[in-house]
Every structure is written in structure tokens, then in C-alpha cells.
C-alpha positions in Angstrom: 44.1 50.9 87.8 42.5 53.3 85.9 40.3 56.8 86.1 36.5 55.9 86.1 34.1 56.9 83.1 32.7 59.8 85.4 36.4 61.0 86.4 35.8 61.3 89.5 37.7 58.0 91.5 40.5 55.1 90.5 38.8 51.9 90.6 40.5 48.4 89.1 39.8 44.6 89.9 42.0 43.5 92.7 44.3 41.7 91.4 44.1 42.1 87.5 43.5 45.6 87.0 44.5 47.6 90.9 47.2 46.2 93.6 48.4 47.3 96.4 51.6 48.5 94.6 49.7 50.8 92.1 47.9 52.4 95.5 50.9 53.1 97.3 52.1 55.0 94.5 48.6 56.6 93.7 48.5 57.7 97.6 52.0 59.2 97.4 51.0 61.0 94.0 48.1 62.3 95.2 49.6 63.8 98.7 52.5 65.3 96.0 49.9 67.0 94.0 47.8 68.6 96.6 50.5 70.0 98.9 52.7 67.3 99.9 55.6 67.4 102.9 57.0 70.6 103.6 59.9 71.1 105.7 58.8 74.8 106.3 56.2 73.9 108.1 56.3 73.2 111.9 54.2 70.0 112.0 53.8 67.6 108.9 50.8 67.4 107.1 47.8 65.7 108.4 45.9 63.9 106.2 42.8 61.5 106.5 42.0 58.1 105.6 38.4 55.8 105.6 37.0 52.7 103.9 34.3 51.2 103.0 33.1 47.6 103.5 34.9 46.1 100.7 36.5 43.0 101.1 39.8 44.4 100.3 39.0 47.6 102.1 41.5 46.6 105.1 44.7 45.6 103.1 44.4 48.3 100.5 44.1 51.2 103.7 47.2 49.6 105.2 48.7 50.0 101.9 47.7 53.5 101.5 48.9 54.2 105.1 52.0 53.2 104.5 52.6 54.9 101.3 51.8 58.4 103.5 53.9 57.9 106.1 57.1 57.1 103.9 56.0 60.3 101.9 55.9 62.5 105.2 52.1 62.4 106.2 50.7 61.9 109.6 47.8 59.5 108.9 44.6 59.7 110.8 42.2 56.6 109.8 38.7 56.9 110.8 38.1 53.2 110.1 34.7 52.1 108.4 33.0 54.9 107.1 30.8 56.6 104.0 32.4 58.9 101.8 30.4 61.9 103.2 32.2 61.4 106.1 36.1 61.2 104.8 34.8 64.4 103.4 33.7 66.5 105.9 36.1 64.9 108.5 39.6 66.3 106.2 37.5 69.9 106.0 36.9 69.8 110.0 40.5 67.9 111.0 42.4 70.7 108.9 43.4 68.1 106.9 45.2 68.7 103.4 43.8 65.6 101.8 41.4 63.2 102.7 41.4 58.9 100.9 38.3 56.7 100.6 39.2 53.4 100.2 36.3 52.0 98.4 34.8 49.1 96.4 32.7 51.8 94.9 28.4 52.3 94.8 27.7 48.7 93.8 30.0 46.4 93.3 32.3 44.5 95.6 34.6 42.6 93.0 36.4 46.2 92.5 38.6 48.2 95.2 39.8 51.8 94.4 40.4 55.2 95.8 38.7 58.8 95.9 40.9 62.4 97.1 39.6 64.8 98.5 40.7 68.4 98.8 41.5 70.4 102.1 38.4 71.9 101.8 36.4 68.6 101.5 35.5 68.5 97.7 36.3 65.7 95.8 39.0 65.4 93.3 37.4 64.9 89.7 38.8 66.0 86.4 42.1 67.1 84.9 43.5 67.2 88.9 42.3 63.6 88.8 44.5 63.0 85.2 47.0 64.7 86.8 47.6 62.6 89.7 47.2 59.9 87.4 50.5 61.5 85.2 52.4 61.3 88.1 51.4 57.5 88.6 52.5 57.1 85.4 55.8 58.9 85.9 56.2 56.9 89.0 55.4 59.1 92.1 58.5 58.9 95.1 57.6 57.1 98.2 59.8 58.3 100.2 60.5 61.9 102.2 62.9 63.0 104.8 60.9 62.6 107.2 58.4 59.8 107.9 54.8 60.5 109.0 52.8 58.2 112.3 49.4 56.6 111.8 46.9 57.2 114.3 43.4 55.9 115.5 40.5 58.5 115.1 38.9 58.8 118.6 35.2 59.1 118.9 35.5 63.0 119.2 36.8 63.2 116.1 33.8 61.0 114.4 31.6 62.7 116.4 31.9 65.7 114.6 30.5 63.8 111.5 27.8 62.3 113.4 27.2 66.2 114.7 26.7 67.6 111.4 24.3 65.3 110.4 22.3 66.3 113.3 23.0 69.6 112.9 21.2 69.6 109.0 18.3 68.8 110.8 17.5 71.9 112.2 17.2 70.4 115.6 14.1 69.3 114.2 12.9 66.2 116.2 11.5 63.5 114.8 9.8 62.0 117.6 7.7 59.0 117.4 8.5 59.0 113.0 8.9 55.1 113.0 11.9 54.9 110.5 13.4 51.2 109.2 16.5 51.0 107.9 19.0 48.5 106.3 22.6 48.9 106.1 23.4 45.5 105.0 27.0 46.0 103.7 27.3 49.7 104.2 29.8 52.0 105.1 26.9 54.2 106.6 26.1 51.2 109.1 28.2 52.7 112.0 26.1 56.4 111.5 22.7 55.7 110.7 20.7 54.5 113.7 22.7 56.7 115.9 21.6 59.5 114.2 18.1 58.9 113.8 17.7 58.2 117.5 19.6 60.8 118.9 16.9 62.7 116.8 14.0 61.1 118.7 13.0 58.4 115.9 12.1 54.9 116.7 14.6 52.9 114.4 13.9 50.0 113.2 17.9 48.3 111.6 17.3 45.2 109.5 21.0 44.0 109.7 23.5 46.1 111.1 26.2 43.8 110.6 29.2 45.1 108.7 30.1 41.9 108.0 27.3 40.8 105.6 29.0 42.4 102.3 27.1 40.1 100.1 25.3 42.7 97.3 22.4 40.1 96.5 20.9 40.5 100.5 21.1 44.2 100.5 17.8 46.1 99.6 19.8 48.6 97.9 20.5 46.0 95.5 17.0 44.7 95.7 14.6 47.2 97.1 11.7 45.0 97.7 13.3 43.9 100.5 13.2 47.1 102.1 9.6 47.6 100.7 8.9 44.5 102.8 10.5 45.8 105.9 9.0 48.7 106.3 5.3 47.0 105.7 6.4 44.1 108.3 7.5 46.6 110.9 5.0 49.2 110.6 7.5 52.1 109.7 6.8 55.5 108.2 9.4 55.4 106.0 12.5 53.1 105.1 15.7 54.0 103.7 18.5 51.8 102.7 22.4 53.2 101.5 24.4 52.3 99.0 28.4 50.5 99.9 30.1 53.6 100.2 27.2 55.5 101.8 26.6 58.0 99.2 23.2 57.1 97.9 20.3 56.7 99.6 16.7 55.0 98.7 13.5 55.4 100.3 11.0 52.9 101.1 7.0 54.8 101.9 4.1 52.4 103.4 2.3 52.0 100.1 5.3 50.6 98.4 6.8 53.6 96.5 10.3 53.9 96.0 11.8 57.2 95.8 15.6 57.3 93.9 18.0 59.7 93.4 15.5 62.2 91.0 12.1 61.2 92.9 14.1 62.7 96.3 14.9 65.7 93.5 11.7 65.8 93.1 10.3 66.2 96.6 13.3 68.3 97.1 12.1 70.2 94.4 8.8 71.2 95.7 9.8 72.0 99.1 12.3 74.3 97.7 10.5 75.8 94.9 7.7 77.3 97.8 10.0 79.4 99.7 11.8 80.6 95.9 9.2 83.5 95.6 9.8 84.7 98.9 13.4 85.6 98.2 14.8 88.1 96.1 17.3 85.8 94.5 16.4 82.6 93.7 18.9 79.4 95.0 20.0 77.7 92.3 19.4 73.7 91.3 22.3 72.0 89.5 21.3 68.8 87.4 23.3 66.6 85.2 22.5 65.9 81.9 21.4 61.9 82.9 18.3 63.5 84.7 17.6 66.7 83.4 15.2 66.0 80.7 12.7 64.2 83.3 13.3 66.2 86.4 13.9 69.7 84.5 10.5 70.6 83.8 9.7 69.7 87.1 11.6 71.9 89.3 11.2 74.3 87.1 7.7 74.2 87.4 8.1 74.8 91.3 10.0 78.4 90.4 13.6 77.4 90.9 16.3 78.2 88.7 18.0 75.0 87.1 21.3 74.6 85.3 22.2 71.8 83.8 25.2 70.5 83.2 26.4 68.0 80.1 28.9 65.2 80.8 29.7 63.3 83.8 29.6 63.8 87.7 32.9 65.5 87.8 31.5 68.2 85.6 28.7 68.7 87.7 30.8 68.9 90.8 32.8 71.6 89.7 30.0 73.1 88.2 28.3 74.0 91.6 31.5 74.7 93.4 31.4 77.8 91.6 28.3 79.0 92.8 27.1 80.3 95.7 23.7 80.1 95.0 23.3 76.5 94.5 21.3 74.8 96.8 21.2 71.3 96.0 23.1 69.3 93.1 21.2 65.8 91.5 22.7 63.3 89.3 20.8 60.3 88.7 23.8 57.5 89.7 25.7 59.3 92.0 23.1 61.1 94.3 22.0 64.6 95.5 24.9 67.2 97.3 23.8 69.8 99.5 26.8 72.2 98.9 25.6 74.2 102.5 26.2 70.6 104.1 28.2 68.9 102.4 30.3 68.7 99.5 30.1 65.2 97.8 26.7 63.0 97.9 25.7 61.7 101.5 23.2 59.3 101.7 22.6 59.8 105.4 22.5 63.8 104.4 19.8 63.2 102.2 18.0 61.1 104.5 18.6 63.7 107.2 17.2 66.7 105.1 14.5 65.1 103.6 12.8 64.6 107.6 14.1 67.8 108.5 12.0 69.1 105.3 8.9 67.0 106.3 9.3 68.0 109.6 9.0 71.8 109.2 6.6 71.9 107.0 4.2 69.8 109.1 3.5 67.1 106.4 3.9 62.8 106.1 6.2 61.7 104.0 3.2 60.8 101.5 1.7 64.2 101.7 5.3 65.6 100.5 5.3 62.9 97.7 1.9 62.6 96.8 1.8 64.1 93.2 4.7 61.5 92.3 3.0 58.7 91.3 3.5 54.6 91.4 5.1 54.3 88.1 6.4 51.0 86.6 9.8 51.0 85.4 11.2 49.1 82.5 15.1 49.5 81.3 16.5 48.8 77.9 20.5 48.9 77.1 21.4 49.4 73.2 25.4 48.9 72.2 26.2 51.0 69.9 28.2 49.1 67.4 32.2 49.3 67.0 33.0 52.3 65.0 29.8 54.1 65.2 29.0 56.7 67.9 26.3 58.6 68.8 26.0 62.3 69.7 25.5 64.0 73.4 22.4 62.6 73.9 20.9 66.2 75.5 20.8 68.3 71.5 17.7 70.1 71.1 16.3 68.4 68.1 17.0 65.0 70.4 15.0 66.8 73.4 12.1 67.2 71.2 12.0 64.0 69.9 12.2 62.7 73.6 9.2 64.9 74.8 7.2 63.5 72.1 7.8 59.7 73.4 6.8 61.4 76.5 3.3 61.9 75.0 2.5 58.3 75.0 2.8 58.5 79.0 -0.4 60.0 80.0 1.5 62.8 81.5 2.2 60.8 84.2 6.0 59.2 83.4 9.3 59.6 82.3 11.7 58.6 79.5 15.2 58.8 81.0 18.8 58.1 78.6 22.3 58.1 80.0 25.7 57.1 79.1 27.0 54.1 81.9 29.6 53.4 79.5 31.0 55.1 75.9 29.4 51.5 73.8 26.4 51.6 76.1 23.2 54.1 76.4 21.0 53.1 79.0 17.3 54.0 78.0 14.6 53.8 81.5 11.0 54.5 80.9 8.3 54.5 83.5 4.6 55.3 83.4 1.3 53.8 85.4 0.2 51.8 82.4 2.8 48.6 81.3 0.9 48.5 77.5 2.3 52.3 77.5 5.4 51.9 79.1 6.4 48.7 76.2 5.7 50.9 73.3 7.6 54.0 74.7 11.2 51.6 75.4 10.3 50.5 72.0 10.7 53.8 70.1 13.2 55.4 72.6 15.5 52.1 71.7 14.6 52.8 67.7 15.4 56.5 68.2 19.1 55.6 69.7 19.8 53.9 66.6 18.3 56.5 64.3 20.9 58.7 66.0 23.9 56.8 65.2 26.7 58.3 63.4 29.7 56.7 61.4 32.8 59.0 60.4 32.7 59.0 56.3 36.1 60.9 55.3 38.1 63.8 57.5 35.3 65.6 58.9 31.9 64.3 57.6 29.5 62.7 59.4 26.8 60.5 58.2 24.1 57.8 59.6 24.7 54.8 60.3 23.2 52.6 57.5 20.6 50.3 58.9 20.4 46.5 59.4 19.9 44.2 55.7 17.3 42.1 55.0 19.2 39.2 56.6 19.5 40.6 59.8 23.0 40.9 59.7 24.9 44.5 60.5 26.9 46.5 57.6 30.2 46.6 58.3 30.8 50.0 60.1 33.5 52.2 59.4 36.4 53.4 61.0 35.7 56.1 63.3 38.5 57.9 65.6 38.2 58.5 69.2 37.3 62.2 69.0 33.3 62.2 69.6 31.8 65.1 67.9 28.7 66.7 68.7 26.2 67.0 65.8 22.6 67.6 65.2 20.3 65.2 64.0 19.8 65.4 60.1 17.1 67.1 58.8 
């Protein structure tokens, strides 16, 4: 088991790299660090537990469960439900920690866990590494005094269900024809019953938890939703991701709105009301989406700050400001910090109608300056023992808004970092001709940008490819990453 790139979860292979020993003592750690049993207090600590629809989702909870009780916790499970919902539900039960048991965004071959704080924010960072230490130092399982596991009643999901409705507005969407598919989704429970209770006619393509199988969910391939929402006549389709924290969205005319092309819309609804207000609400971006969606929002008068490295900086980035309105990173959603304190798919779904709604536009009114763009991805591995600075350096910026040049105006050339040996280049644009010349020279200037350690401190580029095709031998590099500008 081991801390995810973005530090902000535990995920391992089930089996090989996570059991359910290494989440019993990862459970008892993380109740230790974040308050723990306390025979001061009159009643033991509460804390809350949900999953996902993993296939190991129901033996690793029972192996969390246990690990709380022995270590002093009265355990409340809430069963199968999105990680918005653990969240809000250990903020609103008076909880002092909350555990997702989750196979994660995508992929059902893993299992891990996610904390979450008494006040609903996620664990991420060096509290993260900490709990981790203690793992490591092999956290006690046991206590004076053993906790009881109880069943969640529907009150108490209610109040999730409640605040969803609640971000609306008590705006009704009344006779908006809405499709949705929640093929393997922890948000399959949630999503019609909201939507109805706010006057939509819901559409549900599968509803059964059962179907965990990524390849026939239409988050995994969004043409099937596309195709939903033309067969059933919808307005508008969404579809969630495993753990319920991302959302897509599905319009009539085929256009698929993501993570940034919801920042987008959010953008402009936002950015109207900004000059209206004598201090303007802040927008929080990480660096994997700032260069494309920046300008943008910017554009609409809102303040952005945007924040270099993974999700976990960016979530406790905008805990420390009041001020922020909404939070966007490309792979792990949008937050709503006034809402809700980690990404919620079914939030974003809720306050993107709520938006249409009061401002008395369609869906394709609110998105219409976005246009149908063709996308086109491109990976390049960056060879052992070279490395390759932040990717968001001014002269590197420059370089990218020139590439951008070759769009029309119209698209956007997008790098991030899934893994340290991998940057992930996406361009899109309305022409394919353009879009094929633009990955070509945003893949040549990756490896222009690689750097090889040469002695203590120096750095140098990496020497290109020889005539034969075959790579120099790259030197030894150590596991310090500095950040240096591109030579003059």
C-alpha cells in the first residue's frame, strides 16, 4: 500500500500491493492521528465509514470496521456511497474522521482508502505521510475499550441527499429532461432521487450497482452517454465517475463538457456577477489546467490563483481562503468550498442546473462560445535518469501559447504529470490537420525540455537521439527534481 502520486488517498492492488492487514492498521493509524480514543470523554468517538462499488469494497470496509472498534471507535457505515457523501456526512454526524473505501476514479483492479477530517476535508499531504509513518511503525489495534458498528438510517443519508438539494437554490427544474448513467457508481443510490425530488424528468440508463464492469460505463466511454441522451430526447446527460467525484456532461448536439469545460461555463456565470461585488470571489486552479482555462476565467473578471503540483496542494490551497468560490483540477474535479469540501460529481451536476436555472438560459445557451473541438492525446516517457522541469515556468508558458497559435483561437494545448516518467500532452481544436501538427510540436517541445544531472549541481539538456535511432545513454540523475528554466 502506498500514498498516491497526488497525495491525497492509499491505493494498492488487492492482493500484491494492499490487504486487508495493511487496512486495519492504516484505519487504526489514521483514527490515532486525528484524535483517537479518549477516556476523558463521555462517549467514544464517532467516526464514519462508506465505499464505493469496488469489488473488494465489502471485505476491505469490514476490515476497516473492525480495526475501529478494537481501537475504541463507534463505527457508523453508510453503505454504498460517493466520496462527497463520506465527506459531508463525518462534518454533519460530528464525526472525528470519516473512511472511503474506494477502488478509486477509474479503475476497479485497485482498492484503497481516503480520511477525512472532522470538518469534512480530505486528508492530503504531510498528515497523509504521517499516517503513513505510523503504518510503518505499526499502529496498535487495540484500546481499552472497544467501539459498536452501526447501520446508517435513512435520516442520516438524508441529510446528504438534503444538501444537494439545498445547492440548488430550490430552483426547480421542472420539465428539464435529464438522462443519466451510473453504471458502476457509487453516486447510483443519489442521483435520480435528487433530480426528481427537484422536478426533472430522469431518464437512468442502468442503475444497477451491480454492473462494475469499466468498459460499459459512459464515463469510461462517453459516446454511450452521447447516444443516450439523443435516443431519449434529454436536455442534458451526465454520467459519474466510481467513487462519485467526477461528473461528465452529455448536450443534444453531442458536446461533452469535462472537468475544465464545466470550469468554463462555471467561469462565465461567475465572472457576470464579479463586477457587482466589491470583492471579487476567488477561482483556484491547478497547474494541469491552468494554462487552458486561465485566460479564460480571467477574461470573465474573476480572480484566479493557481496552484503548482498535485490535488493535495490545491486542496489546502483553498482551505485557506475564504474567498474562493470554486476549485478545478483537470483529473480530480471541481469543489465548491461553500458546498462541499472535496469534488462531488452530483454537486457539480446540481450547481451547474441551479446556474442554468437562474439565469433563465439552456444548457447550450450557457455553453455556446465552447466549441466542438476534436481531441487528440499523446504520452512521452521521459527516459531513466533524465527529468524534466515543472512544466508551468514562464519561458515554457510562452512557448505553449505559441503552439496555441496554430489553433485558430479556437483550442487548447493541455500538459500534466499522471505519473513522475510520464507527461501527458492533450490538444484539441475544430480542424484535425491543425490539431496533428500542434501534438507534434508540443511532443518535440517535451523533449527539448529534458534535463540530465551533469556533476553536483549542473544541469544540462538531454543530448538528442543519434543517427541510428538509438538513445544516448543518460546519466545518473538523483531523486531531487529541480526547477530550472529553459536555456537560452
Amino acid at each position: 500500500m502506498k500514498i498516491t502520486n497526488d497525495r491525497s488517498a492509499f491505493y494498492g492492488i488487492l492482493g500484491e500491493t494492499i490487504d486487508i492487514y495493511q487496512a486495519e492498521h492504516a484505519a487504526a493509524a489514521a483514527f490515532s492521528k486525528l484524535g483517537g480514543y479518549s477516556s476523558s470523554r463521555r462517549e467514544r468517538c464517532k467516526v464514519v465509514v462508506g465505499h464505493d462499488a469496488s469489488p473488494s469494497a465489502d471485505m476491505m470496509t469490514s476490515a476497516v470496521c473492525a480495526a475501529l472498534c478494537a481501537s475504541g471507535a463507534d463505527v457508523i457505515t453508510l453503505g454504498l456511497v460517493p466520496s462527497g457523501a463520506v465527506s459531508f456526512l463525518t462534518c454533519a454526524c460530528d464525526a472525528i474522521m470519516g473512511v472511503m473505501v474506494t477502488g478509486g476514479r477509474y479503475d476497479f483492479d485497485v482498492s484503497g482508502l481516503k480520511f477525512y477530517r472532522n470538518d469534512g476535508r480530505q486528508v492530503t499531504g504531510e498528515q497523509l505521510q504521517a499516517i503513513q509513518a505510523a503504518i510503518d511503525g505499526g499502529a496498535s489495534l487495540s484500546s481499552k475499550q472497544s467501539g459498536r458498528i452501526k447501520r446508517a438510517d435513512s435520516a442520516i443519508v438524508g441529510l446528504y441527499q438534503r444538501n444537494l438539494i439545498d445547492a440548488s437554490g430550490f430552483t426547480m427544474f421542472e420539465n428539464l429532461r435529464i438522462a443519466i448513467d451510473c453504471t458502476g457508481s457509487a453516486s447510483a443510490p443519489f442521483a435520480r432521487y435528487v433530480f426528481e425530488q427537484l422536478g426533472a424528468v430522469v431518464s437512468v440508463m442502468d442503475s444497477d450497482i451491480d454492473s462494475v464492469d469499466p468498459s460499459v460505463s459512459s464515463f469510461e466511454n462517453p459516446s454511450v452517454l452521447i447516444n443516450y441522451v439523443k435516443d431519449t430526447e434529454s436536455d442534458i446527460g451526465f454520467s459519474f465517475s466510481a467513487d462519485g467525484e467526477i461528473c461528465i456532461v452529455a448536450l443534444p448536439d453531442g458536446r461533452l463538457l469535462d472537468s475544465e469545460r464545466l470550469g468554463e461555463v462555471f467561469g462565465r456565470v461567475y465572472g457576470e456577477g464579479f463586477s457587482t461585488e466589491e470583492t471579487t470571489p476567488v477561482i483556484m486552479l491547478s497547474d494541469n489546467c491552468h494554462i487552458a482555462l486561465g485566460p479564460y476565467i480571467k477574461s470573465m473578471g474573476a480572480e484566479v490563483r493557481t496552484v503548482t503540483g498535485d490535488y493535495s496542494y490545491l486542496a489546502e490551497e483553498y482551505a485557506g481562503f475564504d474567498s474562493v468560490i470554486m476549485a478545478v483540477d483537470r483529473l480530480a474535479g471541481i469543489v465548491f468550498p461553500r458546498r462541499s469540501y472535496v469534488p462531488d460529481g452530483l454537486m457539480t451536476a446540481v450547481m451547474l442546473l441551479s446556474c442554468m436555472n437562474r439565469m433563465g438560459m439552456s444548457i447550450g445557451e450557457l455553453s455556446e462560445n465552447l466549441p466542438k473541438l476534436i481531441r487528440s492525446t499523446a504520452s512521452v516517457v521521459i527516459p531513466s535518469g533524465a527529468f524534466i522541469p515543472v512544466l508551468r515556468t514562464t519561458d515554457l508558458e510562452e512557448e505553449i501559447r505559441v503552439l496555441r497559435s496554430y489553433l485558430s483561437g479556437d483550442g487548447r494545448v493541455m500538459m500534466y504529470r499522471p505519473e513522475s516518467n510520464k507527461v501527458e500532452i492533450i490538444v484539441e481544436g475544430i480542424k484535425a490537420a491543425q490539431v496533428s501538427k500542434v501534438i507534434e510540436k508540443a511532443e518535440a517541445l517535451v523533449r527539448k525540455n529534458l534535463r540530465v544531472q551533469d556533476g553536483a549541481a549542473v544541469f544540462r539538456r538531454q543530448v538528442q537521439e543519434s543517427a541510428d535511432n538509438k538513445p544516448a545513454a543518460p546519466q545518473a540523475v538523483n531523486d531531487h527534481y529541480m526547477n530550472v528554466k529553459k536555456e537560452s
